[in-house]
N, C-alpha and C positions, 0 to 999 in steps of 0.2 A: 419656448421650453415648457412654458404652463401648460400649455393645450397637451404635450404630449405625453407631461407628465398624471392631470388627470385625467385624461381622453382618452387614452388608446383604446381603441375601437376595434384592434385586430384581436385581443382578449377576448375570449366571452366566457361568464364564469353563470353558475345555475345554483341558486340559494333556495334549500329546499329545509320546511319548517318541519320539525318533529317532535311531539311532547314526549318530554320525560320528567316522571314521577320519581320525586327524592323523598323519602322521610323523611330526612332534617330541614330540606327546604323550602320554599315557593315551588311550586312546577315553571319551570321555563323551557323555552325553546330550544333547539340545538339547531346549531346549522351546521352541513351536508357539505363541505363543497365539490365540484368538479369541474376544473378547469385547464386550459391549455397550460398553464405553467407544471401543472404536476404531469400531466400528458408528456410534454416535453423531456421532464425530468426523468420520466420510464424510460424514455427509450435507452438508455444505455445505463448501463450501473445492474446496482442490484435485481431488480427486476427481471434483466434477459437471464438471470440462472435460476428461474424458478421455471421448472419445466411447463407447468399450465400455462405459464405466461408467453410462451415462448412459441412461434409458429415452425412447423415442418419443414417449411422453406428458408427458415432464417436457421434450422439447426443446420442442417444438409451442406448451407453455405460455410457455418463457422465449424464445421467437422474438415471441410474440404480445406479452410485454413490451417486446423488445427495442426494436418497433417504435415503442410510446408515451416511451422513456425515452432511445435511441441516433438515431435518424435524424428528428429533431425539425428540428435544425440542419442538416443536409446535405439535405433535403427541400426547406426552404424557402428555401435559395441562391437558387433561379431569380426570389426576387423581385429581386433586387440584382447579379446578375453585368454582365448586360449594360450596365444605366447606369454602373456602375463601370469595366466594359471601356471603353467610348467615352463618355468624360465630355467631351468636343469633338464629338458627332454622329459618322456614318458616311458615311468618305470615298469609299467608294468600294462597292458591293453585294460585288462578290468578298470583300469585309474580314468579309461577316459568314460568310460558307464558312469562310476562314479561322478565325476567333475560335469560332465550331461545332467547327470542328477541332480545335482546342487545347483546347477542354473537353471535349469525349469521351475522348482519348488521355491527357489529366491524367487526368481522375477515374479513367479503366479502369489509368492507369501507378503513380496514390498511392491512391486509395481500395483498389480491387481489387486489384493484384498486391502492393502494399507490408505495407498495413495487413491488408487482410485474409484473405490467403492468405500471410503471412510472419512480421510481424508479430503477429499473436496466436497462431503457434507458438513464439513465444519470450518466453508465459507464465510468471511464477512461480510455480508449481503453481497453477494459476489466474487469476492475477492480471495484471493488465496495467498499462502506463503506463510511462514514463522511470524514473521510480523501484522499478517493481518488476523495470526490468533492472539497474539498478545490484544490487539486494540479489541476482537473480539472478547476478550475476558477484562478488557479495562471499562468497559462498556454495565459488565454486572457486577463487578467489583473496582473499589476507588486503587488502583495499583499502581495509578499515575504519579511522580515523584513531583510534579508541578502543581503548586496549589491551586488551579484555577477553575476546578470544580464546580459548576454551578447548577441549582436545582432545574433552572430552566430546559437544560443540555436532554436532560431526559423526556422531557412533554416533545421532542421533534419526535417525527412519525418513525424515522428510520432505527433510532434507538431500540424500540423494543426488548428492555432489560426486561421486565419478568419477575416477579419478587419469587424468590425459593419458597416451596410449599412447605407447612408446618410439619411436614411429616417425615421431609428429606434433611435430617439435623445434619448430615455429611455435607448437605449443599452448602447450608448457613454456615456448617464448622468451617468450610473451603472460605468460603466469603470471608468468616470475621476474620481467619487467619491472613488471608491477604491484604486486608484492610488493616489493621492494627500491626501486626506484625514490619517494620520498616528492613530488618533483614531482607524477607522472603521478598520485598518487595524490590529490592537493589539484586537479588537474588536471580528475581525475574526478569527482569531488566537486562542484567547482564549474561544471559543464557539467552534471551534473543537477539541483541545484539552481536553474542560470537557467532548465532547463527546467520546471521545474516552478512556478517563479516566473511565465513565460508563459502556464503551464496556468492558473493561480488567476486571471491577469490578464485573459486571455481570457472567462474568467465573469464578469468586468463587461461587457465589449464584448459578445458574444452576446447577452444579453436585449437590451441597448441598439438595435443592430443589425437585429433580428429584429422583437422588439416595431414599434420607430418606422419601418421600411419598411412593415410590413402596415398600420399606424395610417392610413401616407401613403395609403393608397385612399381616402380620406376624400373626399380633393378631387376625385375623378373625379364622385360624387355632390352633393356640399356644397362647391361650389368658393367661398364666400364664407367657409371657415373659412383662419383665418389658423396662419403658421409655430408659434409660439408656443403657440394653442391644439392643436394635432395633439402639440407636445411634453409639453404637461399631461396629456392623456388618454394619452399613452405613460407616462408618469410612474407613475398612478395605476394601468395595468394590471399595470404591473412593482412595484409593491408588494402587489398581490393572486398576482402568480406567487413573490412569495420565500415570503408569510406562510404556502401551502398546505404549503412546504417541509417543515412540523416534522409531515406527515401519514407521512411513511416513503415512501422508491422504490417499494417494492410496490404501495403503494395506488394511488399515483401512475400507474403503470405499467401498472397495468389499467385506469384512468380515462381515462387519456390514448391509448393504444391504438389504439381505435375511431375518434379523431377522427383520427389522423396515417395509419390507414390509407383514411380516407374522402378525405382530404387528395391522398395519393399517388394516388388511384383516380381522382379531380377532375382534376389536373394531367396525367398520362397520358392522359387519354380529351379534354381540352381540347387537350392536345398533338397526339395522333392529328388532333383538328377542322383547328387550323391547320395543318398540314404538307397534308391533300389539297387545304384549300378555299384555300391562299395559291401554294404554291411545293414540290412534291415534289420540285426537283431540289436541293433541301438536303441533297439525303440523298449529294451527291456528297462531303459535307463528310468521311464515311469515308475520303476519298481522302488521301491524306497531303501531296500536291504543292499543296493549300489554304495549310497551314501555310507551306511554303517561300515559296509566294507572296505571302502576305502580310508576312514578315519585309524581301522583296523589295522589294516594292511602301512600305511606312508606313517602313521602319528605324530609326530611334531610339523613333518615336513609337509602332511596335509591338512595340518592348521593354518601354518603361515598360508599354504596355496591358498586360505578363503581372500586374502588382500587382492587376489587377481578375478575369483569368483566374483564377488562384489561390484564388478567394471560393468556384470549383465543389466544392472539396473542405475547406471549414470544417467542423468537428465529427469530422474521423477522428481525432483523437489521445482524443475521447471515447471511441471504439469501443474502441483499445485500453486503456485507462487504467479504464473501465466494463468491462472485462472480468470484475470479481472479483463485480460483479453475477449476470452469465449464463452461458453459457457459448460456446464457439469455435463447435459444432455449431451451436447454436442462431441464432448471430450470423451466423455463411456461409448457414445457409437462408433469414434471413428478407433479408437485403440480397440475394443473388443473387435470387432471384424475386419480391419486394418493391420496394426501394427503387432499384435498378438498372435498372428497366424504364420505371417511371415520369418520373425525375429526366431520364433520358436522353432521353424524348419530350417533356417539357417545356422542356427548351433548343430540340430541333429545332424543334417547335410553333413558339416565338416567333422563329428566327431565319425561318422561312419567311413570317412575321406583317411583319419587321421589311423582308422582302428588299421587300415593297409602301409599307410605312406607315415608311420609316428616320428620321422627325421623330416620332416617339412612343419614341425610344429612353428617355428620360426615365423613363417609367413605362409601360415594356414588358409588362410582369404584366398589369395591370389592363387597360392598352389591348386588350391580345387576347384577353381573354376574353369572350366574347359576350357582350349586355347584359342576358340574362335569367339568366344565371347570376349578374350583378356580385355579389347581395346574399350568398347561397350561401357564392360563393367568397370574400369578404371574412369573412365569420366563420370560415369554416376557414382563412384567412390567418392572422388573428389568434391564434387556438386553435394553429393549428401553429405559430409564433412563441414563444408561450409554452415551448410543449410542446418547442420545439427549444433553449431554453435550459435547460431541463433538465437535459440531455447534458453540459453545460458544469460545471452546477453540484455534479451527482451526482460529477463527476469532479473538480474542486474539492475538497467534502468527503473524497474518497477520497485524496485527494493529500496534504490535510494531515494526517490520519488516521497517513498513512504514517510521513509528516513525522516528526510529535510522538512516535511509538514510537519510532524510531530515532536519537532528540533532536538533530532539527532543526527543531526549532519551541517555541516558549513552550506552556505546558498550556494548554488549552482543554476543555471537553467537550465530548464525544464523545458523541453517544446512538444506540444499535442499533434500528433501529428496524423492523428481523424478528426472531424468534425463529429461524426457518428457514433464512436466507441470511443468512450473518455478513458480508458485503459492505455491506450499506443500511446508510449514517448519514446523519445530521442533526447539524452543528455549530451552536447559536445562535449563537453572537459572528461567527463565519465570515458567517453566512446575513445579518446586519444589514448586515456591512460591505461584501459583495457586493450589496445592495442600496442603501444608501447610493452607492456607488462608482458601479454601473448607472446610478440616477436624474440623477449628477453629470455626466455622460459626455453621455448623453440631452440636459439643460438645455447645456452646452455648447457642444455641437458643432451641434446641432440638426438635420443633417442626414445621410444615413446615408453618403456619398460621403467624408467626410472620416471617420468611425467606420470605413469599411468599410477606408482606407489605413492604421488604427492596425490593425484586425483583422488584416490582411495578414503582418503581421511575427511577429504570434506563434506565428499560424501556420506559417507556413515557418521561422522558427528552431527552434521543435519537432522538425519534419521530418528539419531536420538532426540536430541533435542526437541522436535517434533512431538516424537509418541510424548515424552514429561509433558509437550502443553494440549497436545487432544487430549491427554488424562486429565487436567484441569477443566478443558473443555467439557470436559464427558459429566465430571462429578459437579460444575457448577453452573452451567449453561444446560446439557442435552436431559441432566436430572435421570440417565438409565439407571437400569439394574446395579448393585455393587457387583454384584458376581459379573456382568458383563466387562466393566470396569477393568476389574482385575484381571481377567481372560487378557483381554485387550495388554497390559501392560505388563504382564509377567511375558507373555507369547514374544511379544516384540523387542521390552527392553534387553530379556535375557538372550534372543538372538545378536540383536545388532551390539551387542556387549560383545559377543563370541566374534564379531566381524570387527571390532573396534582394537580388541587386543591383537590379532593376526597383522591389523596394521601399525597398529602401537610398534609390535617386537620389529619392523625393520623402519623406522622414524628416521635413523641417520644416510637411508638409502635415499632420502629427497622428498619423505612428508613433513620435514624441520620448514620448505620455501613457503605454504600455502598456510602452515601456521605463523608462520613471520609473517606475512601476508596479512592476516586475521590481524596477529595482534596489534600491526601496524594500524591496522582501520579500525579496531575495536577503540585504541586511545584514540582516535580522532575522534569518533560518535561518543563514547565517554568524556570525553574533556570539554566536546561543546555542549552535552545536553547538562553535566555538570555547573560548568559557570550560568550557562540559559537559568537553570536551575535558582543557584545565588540571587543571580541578577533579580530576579522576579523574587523572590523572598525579600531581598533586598528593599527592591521596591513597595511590595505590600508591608512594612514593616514604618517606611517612612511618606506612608501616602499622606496628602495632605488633608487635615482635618476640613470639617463641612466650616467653620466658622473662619478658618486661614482664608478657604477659599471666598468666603463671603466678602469678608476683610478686602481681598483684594479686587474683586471685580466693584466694591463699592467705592474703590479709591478717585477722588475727582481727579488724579494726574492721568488715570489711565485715558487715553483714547480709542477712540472707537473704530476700527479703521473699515471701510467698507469694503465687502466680500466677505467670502467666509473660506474659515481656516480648516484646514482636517489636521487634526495632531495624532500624529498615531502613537502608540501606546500597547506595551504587552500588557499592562494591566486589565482585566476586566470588571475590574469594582475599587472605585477609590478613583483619586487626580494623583499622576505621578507628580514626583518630587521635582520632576523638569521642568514644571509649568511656573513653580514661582519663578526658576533661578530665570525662566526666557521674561517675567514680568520686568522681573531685576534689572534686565541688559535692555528689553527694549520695550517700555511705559506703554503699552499698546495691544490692543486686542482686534479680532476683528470683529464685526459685527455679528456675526455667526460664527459660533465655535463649537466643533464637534471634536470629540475626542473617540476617536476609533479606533479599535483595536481586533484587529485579524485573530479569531481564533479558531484551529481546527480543531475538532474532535474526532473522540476513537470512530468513525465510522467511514464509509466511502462514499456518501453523498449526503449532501444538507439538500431539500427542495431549495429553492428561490424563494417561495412566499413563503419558507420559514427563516430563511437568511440573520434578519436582521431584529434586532429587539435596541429598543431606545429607554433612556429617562433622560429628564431634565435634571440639570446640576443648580439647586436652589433656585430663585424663583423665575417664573415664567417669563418676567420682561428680560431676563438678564440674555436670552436665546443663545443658551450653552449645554449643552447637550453631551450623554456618555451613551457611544452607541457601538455595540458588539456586530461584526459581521464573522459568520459562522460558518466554515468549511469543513465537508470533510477531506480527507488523505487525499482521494481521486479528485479532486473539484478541481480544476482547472479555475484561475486566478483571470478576469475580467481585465480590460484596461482601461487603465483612470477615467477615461471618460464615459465610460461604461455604467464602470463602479457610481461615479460618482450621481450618474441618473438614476441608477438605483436605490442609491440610500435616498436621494431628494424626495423619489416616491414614496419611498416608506414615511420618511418622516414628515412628508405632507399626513396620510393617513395617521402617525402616532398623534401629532398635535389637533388634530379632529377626535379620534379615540380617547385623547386625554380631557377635552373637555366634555364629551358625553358622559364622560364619568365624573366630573366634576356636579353635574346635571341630574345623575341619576341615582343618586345614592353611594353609601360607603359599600354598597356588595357589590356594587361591578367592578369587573375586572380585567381590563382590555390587553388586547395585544395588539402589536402594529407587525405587519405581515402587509408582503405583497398579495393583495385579495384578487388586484387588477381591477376589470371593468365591475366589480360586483358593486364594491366599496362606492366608487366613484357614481355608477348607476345608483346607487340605496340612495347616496347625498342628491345628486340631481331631482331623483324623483321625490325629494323633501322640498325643493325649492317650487317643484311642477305643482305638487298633488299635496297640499295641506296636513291631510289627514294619513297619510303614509307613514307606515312605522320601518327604524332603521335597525340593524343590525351589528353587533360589534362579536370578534373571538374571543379568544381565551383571553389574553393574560395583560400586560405591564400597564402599571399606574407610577405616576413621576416622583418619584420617592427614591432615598438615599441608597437603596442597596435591589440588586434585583431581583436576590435569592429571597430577600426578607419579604417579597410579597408572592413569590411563590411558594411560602410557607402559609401563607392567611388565605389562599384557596382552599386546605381544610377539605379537599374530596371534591372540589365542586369545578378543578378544573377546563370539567368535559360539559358544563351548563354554561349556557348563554340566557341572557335577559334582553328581551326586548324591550326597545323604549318608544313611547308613543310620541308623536313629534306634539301633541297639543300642549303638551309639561315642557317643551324646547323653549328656551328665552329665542325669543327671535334679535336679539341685541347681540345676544350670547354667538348666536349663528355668524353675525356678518362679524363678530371679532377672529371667530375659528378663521375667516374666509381672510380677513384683513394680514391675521397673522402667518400665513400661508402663503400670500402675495409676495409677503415682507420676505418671506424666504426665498421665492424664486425671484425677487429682482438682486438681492444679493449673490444670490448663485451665477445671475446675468451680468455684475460686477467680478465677477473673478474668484475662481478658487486657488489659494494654496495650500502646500501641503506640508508640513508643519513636521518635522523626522528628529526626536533625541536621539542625540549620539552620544550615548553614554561610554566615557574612557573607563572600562574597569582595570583596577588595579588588585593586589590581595594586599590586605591589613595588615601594617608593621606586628601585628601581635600573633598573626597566624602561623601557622605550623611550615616549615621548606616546604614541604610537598604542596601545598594550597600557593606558596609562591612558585614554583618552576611551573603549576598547571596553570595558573590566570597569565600571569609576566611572559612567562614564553611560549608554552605551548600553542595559549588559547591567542595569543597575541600574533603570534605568526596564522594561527589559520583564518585569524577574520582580516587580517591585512593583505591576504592572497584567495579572499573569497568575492563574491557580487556583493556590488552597495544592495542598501534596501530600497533607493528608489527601481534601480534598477530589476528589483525583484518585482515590485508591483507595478512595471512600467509607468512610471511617473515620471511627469514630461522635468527634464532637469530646471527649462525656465520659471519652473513652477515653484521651486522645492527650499523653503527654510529650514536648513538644519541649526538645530541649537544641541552645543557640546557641553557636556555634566560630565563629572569623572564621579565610581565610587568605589569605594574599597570594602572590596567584599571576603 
């Protein structure tokens, strides 16, 4: 295990010197690096959506995805808009110029200009969705409700916060208000979470929706089949579209492809049919004085009609929320000359269909598609129905993904199901209950006119929600113009308000399931990230002082036991409170103790070699160790045995790092990073070549806090110092080596893994409401969720858990 931990061979990393001139300083060196771990790290994440970055051949490919996995659902709108628009018939011909009108200027005003020329620029490094702007804004402002903030978090490469210029006082006013302000910040909190609550809810309605409208063609051929049976065969096809789920998006994605682009190529070329052979002067519908006139002409009744207009653009909060699938480039070329040409011929088609045949609004789709296509077109009805709840579903998973890293949500698994795109999951427990819920909804309602009024609202509260946080985005991240700003939010909010109330006024028609829905999962992510919340106050509140812990590891009854312990720990600064009560019960420590604590941050990927940052916990013989391993939301979780080669590298390199600094003055300032073969190559060639000088990073020296020494960097945390090996204590040397040894034969002795299980309770003195959420709510969902070994895949024969209750 030694050799492979300093040796690997298949690294190669390139240290390249560069002077830089400081006025406060000495001039030191910097180093460059470039190596296969960051290489690695590119290929997937943030990276693939920067278009320079991105080759021709890899957009083309994730375009040709995009179209089987993203425009499933907004494809196949046009089976359902128009009966939904006029579910009373059509009063008058002009109404359907109008209701044309209003769904060309929607889709081109929220699909086109919002989502996908605005909206998926206010990616997080990739990533898209309600919640990847939140962590996007948690990233330049402190809006996180968990203390565990640390100055470090910002020196990793991907951060890139950005301090607000002197001159944008709106940015800074944005900033101090989010930061100071604990409202706005509960505020925000919970306007992402109902949005994302919408999200998950909405992937029961889609299938629902989608499936049982294309099913409905039944009856144009088989008109002796009855309501009931058309909802069984919808039933049965939406359990064959979840079970395919656990095959991974990619596969997915290429299978489905073919049929949603044969689908768009049907619907466009049928469109093109009815628009010459019915009514080409539909095409006046361009004309905008349509729209006034028909507000004119219906007025109340062409208000409420916007809850059915509204249907033209379901699935854009997939596009951006599916964005950590593909990429921005890929997703503008295949919607602009794909799914944009199509969609928009296929409403004309049927309103020029409708402007002759206005008694066939019912089943407008089917009715106009010529009789020798019906068969054709009904199986790629169906297949794209499938295929367009997909988009819902992929986005779902990605949502609570998010969720659950940044704990707000109970554990679940998670399974990656690319090697290549760290985007594609599969949640089972998720994937049953989204189909459970679908089939429920389906049996229910029975028809798609009342499904489509609950779809309506989650849609457009999305929406909203949305533009309030690209306005954040805009004013504290993008730093535009004010006047753009407000263009941007007066245009949008005051629309999607107009489409919000049209759905408001018929609520008791079946948009009451999808907010039940919501609010059901809202107190789930509210009550766990709540207690999560406690529990770590809790903890940081009664961490154990530095002289308890000295107290105790100086005790001559403790033993020493050989191997080394990982005690995991939400804490990232401090010893929790668990540690003495496990001294308490069992006199014994191991030889190596490292206290590690999994933390993810707002962002979608940590490199490797910046993973992990270490200090020792008082002095150096005692070899006890607090060490942070660092993920973002996307990062895929190693298994133990993985993890645990990994930290051993690091912390071989920290305890080498630690005493070159010991050696080289009070200004150096190291960090332990996987460097790979540089580190290990710089050490060898100290032992080869006398006169060789070594190189160290940025930052951590073995001291009680880790933020406290990334405050005494003082500007310098981008300079490096070289140290000459002739100033090395050569004694000093073979101790670094000795102590290093001592670590991999213990690690060759056995690791376990060391889990508190803290029983929380709520405080005889606290309020009912803090007792029904800790005692029952939160008690019932971690007693019906994953252990945490099982979340980190740690092998069970491994695993001491030690039980602490507190009342919080």
């Amino acid at each position: 295990m030694g050799d492979d931990v300093l040796g690997r061979e298949s690294r190669r990393e390139e240290i390249v010197l560069v002077d830089i001139v400081d006025d406060d300083h000495d001039d030191v060196p910097a180093v460059r690096r470039q190596d296969s771990l960051y290489v690695d790290a590119t290929r997937a994440g943030g990276a693939n959506h920067r278009g320079g970055q991105e080759s021709w051949a890899r957009t083309l490919r994730l375009a040709f995805q995009c179209v089987g996995i993203l425009y499933g659902d907004i494809g196949t709108s046009p089976l359902f808009v128009y009966s939904s628009t006029f579910k009373d018939g059509v009063r008058h011909p002009d109404d359907l110029l109008g209701a044309l009108s209003l769904i060309i200027y929607s889709f081109a005003l929220f699909t086109i200009v919002k989502y996908v020329f605005i909206a998926l620029r206010a990616n997080d490094d990739g990533d898209g969705g309600t919640f990847a702007l939140y962590t996007l804004i948690s990233r330049h402002a402190k809006v996180s409700l968990i203390p565990n903030q640390q100055a470090e978090d910002e020196l990793i490469s991907k951060y890139n916060t950005g301090k607000p210029q002197a001159t944008l006082r709106r940015a800074r006013w944005m900033k101090d208000l989010l930061e100071t302000n604990r409202a706005v910040k509960i505020w925000l909190f919970l306007l992402t979470i109902l949005a994302t609550a919408m999200v998950i809810s909405d992937a029961v309605l889609t299938p629902a929706i989608s499936v049982l409208s294309a099913v409905g063609g039944l009856k144009e051929k088989a008109p002796n089949l009855t309501t009931d049976e058309i909802v069984w065969i919808t039933v049965a096809t939406l359990v064959v579209l979840f079970a395919i789920q656990r095959f991974g998006t990619d596969k997915i994605g290429y299978l489905f492809a073919p049929i949603i682009l044969l689908w768009l190529l049907l619907i466009g070329c049928v469109g093109i049919y009815n628009t010459i052979k019915f009514d080409t002067g539909v095409l006046r519908a361009f004309n905008l004085k349509y729209i006034i006139d028909y507000f004119r002409r219906n007025k109340k009744d062409g208000w409420i009609s916007l809850s059915g207009i509204l249907l033209c653009f379901t699935g854009t909060e997939a596009l951006f929320s599916d964005l950590g699938y593909f990429s921005i480039r890929s997703i503008q070329l295949s919607f602009s000359f794909g799914l944009v040409p199509s969609v928009l011929l296929a409403y004309i088609g049927q309103a020029a269909y409708l402007r002759e045949h206005p008694e066939h609004i019912a089943n407008t789709f089917y009715r106009s598609t010529p009789n020798v296509m019906f068969w054709p077109t009904f199986i790629l009805a169906v297949a794209a129905s499938i295929i367009g709840s997909q988009a819902m579903i992929s986005c779902a998973f990605a949502t609570i993904s998010h969720l659950q890293t940044l704990n707000c949500f109970p554990r679940v698994k998670i399974l990656h199901t690319s090697r290549q795109y760290s985007g594609q999951l599969y949640i089972p427990e998720v994937n049953f209950l989204l189909c459970v819920g679908a089939c429920l909804v389906t049996i229910g309602f029975k028809t798609t006119v009342i499904i489509g009024e609950a779809h309506a609202i989650c849609v457009v509260l999305v929406m909203i929600i949305t533009t309030l946080l690209l306005t954040i985005v805009m004013l504290l991240v993008w730093k535009v113009s004010i006047w753009y700003v407000a263009l941007f939010f007066v245009v949008f909010m005051t629309s999607e308000s107009i489409y919000l109330s049209a759905v408001l006024y018929q609520f008791v028609h079946g948009e009451y399931v999808p907010v039940a829905m919501s609010v059901v999962l809202m107190i789930v992510m509210a009550v766990w990230h709540y207690v999560h919340v406690k529990r770590y106050e809790f903890e940081l509140q009664h961490t154990v002082p530095r002289d308890k812990v000295k107290e105790l590891l100086e005790r001559r009854d403790i033993q020493r036991v050989p191997g080394v312990g990982l005690f995991y720990t939400d804490l990232v600064q401090g010893i929790p409170p668990v540690f003495p009560h496990l001294i308490e019960k069992i006199p014994s420590i191991h030889s190596v103790l490292i206290f590690v604590s999994i933390k993810h941050l707002p962002i979608p990927s940590v490199y490797r070699s910046e993973r992990f940052i270490f200090r020792h916990v008082d002095k150096e013989e005692y070899k006890v160790f607090q060490c942070v391993a660092r993920y973002g939301y996307r990062d895929p979780m190693e298994e133990a045995k993985d993890f645990v080669d990994a930290l051993t590298e690091n912390l071989q390199y920290y305890i080498r790092d630690v005493n070159f600094y010991a050696m080289g003055g009070d200004r150096q300032i190291f960090r332990s990073t996987s460097y790979a073969s540089s580190i290990a190559e710089s050490f060898a060639s100290y032992e080869k070549h006398s006169g060789h000088a070594v190189y160290a990073e940025e930052m951590l020296t073995p001291a009680e806090s880790f933020s406290e020494h990334t405050k005494q960097l003082s500007g310098r945390s981008k300079h490096f110092k070289q140290f000459q090996v002739e100033n090395m204590n050569m004694e000093k040397m073979e101790k670094v080596q000795q102590e290093q040894q001592a670590i991999l034969r213990e690690m060759e002795n056995g690791v376990v893994y060391i889990l508190g299980e803290s029983d929380l309770v709520a405080s005889p003195h606290s309020s009912l409401l803090n007792k029904i959420i800790v005692n029952y709510i939160y008690s019932f969902l971690r007693k019906n969720c994953r252990n945490g070994e099982k979340m980190l895949s740690i092998p069970r024969s491994q695993v001491l858990k030690v039980g602490i209750s507190y009342e919080i």
